[in-house]
N, C-alpha and C positions, 0 to 999 in steps of 0.2 A: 265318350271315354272318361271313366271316373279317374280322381288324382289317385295316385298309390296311398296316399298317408294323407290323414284329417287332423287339423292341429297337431301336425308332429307324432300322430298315434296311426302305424301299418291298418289301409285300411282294405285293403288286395294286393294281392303279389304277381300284377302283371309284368314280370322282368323287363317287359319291350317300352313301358310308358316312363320308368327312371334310371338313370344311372345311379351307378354302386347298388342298390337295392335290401343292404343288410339291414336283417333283424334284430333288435336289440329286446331281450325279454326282461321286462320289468318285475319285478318284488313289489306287492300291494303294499301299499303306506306312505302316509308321508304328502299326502295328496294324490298317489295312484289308486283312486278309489275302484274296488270291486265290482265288476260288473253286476246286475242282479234282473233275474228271471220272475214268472209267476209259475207254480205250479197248479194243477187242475182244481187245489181246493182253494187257489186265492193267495199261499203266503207266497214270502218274498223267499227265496231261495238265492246263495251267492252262485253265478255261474264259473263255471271251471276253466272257461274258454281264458285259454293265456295271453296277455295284451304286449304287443309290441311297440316299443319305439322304433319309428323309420332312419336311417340314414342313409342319403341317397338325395340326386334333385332331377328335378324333371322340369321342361319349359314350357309355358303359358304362353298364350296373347296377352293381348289388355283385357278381356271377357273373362278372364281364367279357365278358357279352352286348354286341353293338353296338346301340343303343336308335334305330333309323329315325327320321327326322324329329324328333328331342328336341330340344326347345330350352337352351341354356345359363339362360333364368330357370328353367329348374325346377331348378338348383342354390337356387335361392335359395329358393326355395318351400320344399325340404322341410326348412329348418331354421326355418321360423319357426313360431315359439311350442312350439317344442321345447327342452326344454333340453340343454346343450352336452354333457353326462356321458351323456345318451343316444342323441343324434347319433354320439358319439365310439364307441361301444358299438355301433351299426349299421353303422358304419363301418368298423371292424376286428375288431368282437368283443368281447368281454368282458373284465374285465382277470382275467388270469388269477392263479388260487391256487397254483397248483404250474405245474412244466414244460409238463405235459400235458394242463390243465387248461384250456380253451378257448373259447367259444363264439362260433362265425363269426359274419361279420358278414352281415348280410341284404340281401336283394338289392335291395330298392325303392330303396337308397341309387344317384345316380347319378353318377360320376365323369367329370371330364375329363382325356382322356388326350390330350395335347400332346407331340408329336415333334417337333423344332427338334437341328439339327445341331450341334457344338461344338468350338472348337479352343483350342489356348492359343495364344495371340497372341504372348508373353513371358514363355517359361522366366526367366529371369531374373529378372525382375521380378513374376510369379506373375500376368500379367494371361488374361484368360479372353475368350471371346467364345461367343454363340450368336447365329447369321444364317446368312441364303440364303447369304452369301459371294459372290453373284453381281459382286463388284465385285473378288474377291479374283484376280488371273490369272495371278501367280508360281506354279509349278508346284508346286516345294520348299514353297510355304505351302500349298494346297488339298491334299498329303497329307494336313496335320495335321486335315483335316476329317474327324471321327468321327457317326455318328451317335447323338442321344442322346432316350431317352423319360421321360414324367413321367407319372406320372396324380395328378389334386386330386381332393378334394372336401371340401365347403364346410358346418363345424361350427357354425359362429356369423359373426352382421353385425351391426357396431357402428354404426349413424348417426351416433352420437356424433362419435367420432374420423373415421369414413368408412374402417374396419378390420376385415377379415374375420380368423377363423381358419380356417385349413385344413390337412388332412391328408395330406400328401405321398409317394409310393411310386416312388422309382425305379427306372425299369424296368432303365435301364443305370447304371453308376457313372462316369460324366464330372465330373471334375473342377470342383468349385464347379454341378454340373448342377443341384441346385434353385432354388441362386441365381438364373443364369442364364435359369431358362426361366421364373421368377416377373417378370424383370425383362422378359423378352420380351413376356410377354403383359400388362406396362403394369401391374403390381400390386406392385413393390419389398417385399423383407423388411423390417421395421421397421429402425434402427438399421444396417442393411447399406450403407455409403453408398457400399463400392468398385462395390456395381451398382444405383446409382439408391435406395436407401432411403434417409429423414430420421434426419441421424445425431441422437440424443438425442431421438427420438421420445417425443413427451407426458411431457418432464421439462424443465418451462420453465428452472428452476435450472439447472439441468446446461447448457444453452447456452449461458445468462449466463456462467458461470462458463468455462466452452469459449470461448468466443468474448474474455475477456478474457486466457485461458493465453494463447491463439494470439496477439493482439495484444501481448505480452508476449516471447513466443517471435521474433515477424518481427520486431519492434525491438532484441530481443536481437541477431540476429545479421546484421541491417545495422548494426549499431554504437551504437545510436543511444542514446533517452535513459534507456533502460530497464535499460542494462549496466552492470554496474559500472567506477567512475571509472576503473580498471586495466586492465579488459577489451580484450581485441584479438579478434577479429574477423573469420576468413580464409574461413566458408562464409555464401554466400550462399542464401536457400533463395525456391524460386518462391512466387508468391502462395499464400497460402492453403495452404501445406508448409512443414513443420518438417523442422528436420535429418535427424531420424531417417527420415521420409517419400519423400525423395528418394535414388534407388539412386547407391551409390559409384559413381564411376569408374574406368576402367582406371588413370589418374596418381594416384587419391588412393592405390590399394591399393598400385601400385606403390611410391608413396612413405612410407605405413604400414608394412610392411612391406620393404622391399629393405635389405638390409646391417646387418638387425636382430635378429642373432641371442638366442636366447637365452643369458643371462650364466650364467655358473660362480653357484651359490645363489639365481638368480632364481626364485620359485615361478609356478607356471604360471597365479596370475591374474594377477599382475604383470605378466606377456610378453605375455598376450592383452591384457589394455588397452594396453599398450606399440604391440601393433601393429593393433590393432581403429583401424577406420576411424569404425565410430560412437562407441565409448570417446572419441577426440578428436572429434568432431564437438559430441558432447553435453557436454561437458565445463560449458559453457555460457560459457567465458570463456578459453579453448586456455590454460589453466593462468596464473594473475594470477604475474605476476611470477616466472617461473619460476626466474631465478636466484637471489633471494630465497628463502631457507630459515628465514626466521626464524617461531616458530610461530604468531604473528599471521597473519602471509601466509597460512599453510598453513591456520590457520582458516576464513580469508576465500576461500580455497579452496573447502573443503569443504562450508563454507554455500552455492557458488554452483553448485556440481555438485549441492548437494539440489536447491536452488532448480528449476533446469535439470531435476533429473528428475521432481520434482512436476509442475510446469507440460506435460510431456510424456506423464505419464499422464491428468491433467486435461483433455485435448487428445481424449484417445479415448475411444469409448463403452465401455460396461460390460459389453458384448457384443450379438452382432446375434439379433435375435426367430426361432430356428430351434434345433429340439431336436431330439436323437434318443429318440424314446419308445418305441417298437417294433422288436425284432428276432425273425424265424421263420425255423425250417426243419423241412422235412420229414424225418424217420430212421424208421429201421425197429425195431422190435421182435423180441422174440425169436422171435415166432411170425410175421415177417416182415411184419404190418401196419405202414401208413403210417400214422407218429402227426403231428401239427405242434408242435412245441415253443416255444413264445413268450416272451421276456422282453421286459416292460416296468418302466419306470421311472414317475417319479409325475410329473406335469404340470406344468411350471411355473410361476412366479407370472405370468408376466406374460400366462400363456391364461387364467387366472380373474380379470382385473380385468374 
């Protein structure tokens, strides 16, 4: 039985081999290259044949066999009352001792493999999406639909927390693609909050603490009682965003930067904060009495530019619950056998609480 979809691209439409099974029709460009044909006299000819993105998943073994009729509880089934070092171990193999040094992972293990399409919404601003896009009808945007695949499966279930771990293998490399298609199928990375994860997951302190920068951070820079006596006050930041949070605009950079050359002995951190947009944004008081030179001032400066930068790391998590633990590839030998070569790295703290 062949999979439905090949690197996230429809590759038959057997209904019975995945669930959901929609088609999503892509617009050449943009990286959606053209199919292309020969015709009898040799040239290349584009073919007409229209390519789909899949969305839809279907489950595997460990072989990437399609497993008929499987249900998604038997993810759940075969990690209980196993422990997580041997789940992890059926699951990719062994950890290996040397390069070459291997042992596959077995097959009873069984994987969901989920195809869900992806584009980036905003170069710019780095925003991501995966969806049908059926609602998407500018032209110039449904290019940027790529198709993209994932396959899980499922090491450990926390009742506790209500918090799985899972072993992730991108089939394609899309952009923020595991993010994404964990958040599609309603299961958010811990600490991931740009796609739907609880930022500061299971560290009550670190909210409190979060939650009083930020209060701290929006009073600051509506003016208000939290600023210093001196303090002025020109960026206003949306709810629930801090300075740095919020993308420049076309006037702040023009006016950061236009007619701001670099000076004869300026050294070049001096000029970037001179004309960095966030350098004054975060300042945290657009410099207290600027024409004041006296070192008092420039103290009171300094302290409020820490202030201003603590409070802004304080503000972000410690990083979001996603590692890279595995890397393989196939090479050849002297005597031309296929070897698989694996590194991995050691696990971290937060899959063995």
């Amino acid at each position: 039985i062949f999979p439905p979809c090949q690197y996230g691209e429809v590759a038959q439409s057997n209904a019975k081999t995945w669930k959901g099974g929609l088609r999503i029709p892509m617009i050449e460009g943009r990286g959606n290259k053209k199919k292309q044909n020969n015709d009898s006299n040799g040239a290349n000819n584009e073919s007409k044949t229209q390519s789909y993105a899949g969305l839809g998943y279907w489950i595997t073994d460990g072989h990437g066999t399609i497993v008929e009729n499987d249900r998604l509880l038997n993810l759940t089934d075969q990690c209980k009352n196993v422990p997580m070092e041997e789940m992890l171990a059926a699951a990719i193999g062994s950890m290996p001792t040397t390069e070459s040094d291997h042992t596959p992972a077995k097959q009873l293990t069984r994987w969901l493999n989920f195809s869900c399409p992806c584009r980036i919404a905003s170069h710019k601003n780095g925003v991501c999406e995966a969806d049908s896009f059926s609602d998407l009808t500018d032209e110039n945007d449904r290019r940027g639909i790529k198709p993209a695949q994932t396959s899980f499966t499922l090491l450990s279930y926390d009742a506790a927390s209500d918090t799985s771990l899972v072993v992730a293998k991108p089939v394609t490399g899309r952009t923020h693609q595991i993010r994404l298609h964990l958040q599609k199928l309603g299961h958010p990375i811990a600490n991931d909050h740009c796609y739907g994860g609880e930022l500061w997951f299971g560290d009550e302190e670190g909210k409190k603490v979060c939650d009083k920068s930020r209060e701290w951070l929006d009073r600051l820079d509506r003016g208000g009682a939290a600023a210093t006596a001196n303090a002025k006050c020109s960026i206003v930041g949306a709810e629930s965003k801090t300075n740095a949070d919020t993308p420049a605009t076309e006037a702040e950079i023009y006016h950061a930067a236009a007619d701001r050359p670099r000076e004869e002995g300026e050294s070049i951190l001096d000029f970037i904060e001179k004309t960095c947009v966030w350098c004054a944004r975060c300042r945290g008081v657009d410099d207290i009495a600027a024409s004041d030179q006296s070192s008092e001032t420039k103290l009171e400066n300094e302290e409020a530019v820490f202030r201003r930068t603590l409070m802004e790391y304080l503000v972000r998590s410690q990083g979001i619950w996603l590692h890279a633990l595995q890397y393989g590839l196939k090479a050849e030998d002297d005597q031309g056998r296929q070897n698989t070569m694996c590194y991995r790295t050691k696990l971290p703290s937060w899959a063995t609480i």
